[in-house]
C-alpha positions in Angstrom: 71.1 107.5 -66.1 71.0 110.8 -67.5 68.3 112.1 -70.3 69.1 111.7 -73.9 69.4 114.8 -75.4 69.0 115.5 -79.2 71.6 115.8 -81.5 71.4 119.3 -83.2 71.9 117.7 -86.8 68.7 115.6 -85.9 65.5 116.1 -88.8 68.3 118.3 -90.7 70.2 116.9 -94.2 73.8 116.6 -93.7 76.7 116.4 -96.9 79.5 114.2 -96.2 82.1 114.6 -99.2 85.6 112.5 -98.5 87.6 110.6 -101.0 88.1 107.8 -97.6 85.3 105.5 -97.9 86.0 104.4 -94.5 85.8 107.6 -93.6 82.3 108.4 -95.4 81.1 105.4 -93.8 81.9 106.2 -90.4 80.7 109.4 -90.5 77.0 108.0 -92.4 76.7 105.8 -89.0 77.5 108.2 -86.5 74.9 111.3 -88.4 72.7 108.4 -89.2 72.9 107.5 -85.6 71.4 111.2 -84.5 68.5 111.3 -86.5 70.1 113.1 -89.9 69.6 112.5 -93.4 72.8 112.2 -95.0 73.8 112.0 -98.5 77.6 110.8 -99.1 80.0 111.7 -102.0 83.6 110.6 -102.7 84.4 113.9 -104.7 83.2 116.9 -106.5 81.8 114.9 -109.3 79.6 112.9 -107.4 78.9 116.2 -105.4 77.7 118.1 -108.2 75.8 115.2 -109.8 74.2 114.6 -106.5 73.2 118.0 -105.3 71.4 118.5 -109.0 69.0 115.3 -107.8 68.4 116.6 -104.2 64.8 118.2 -103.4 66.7 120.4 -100.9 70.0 121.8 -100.1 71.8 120.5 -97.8 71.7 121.8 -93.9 75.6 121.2 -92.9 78.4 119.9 -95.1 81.5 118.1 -94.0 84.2 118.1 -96.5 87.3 116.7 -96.9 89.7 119.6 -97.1 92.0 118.4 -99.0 90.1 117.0 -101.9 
């Protein structure tokens, strides 16, 4: 069986913004999965709300493009 290797995203804090909470949730599993810290939002509401209460900005964000 081949090594694991490490997920770059690992130890980082990843923004997931989507209006598809299926999609949000699949996407908090699989980032979850890797090692990341994530903080989900359903749209730019929530985004802004949420990024005034974080400690630190965010590493990556995904975002729904068409939003």
């Amino acid at each position: 069986m081949p090594a694991a290797v490490a997920a770059p995203v690992s130890k980082g804090v990843v923004l997931v913004v989507d209006d598809d909470e299926s999609v949000r949730e699949g996407m908090l599993s699989l980032l979850r999965g890797w090692g990341a810290e994530v903080v989900a939002c359903a749209g730019m509401a929530e985004t802004r709300a949420t990024l005034g209460r974080l400690t630190r900005a965010p590493d990556i964000v995904i975002a729904d493009h068409q939003l």
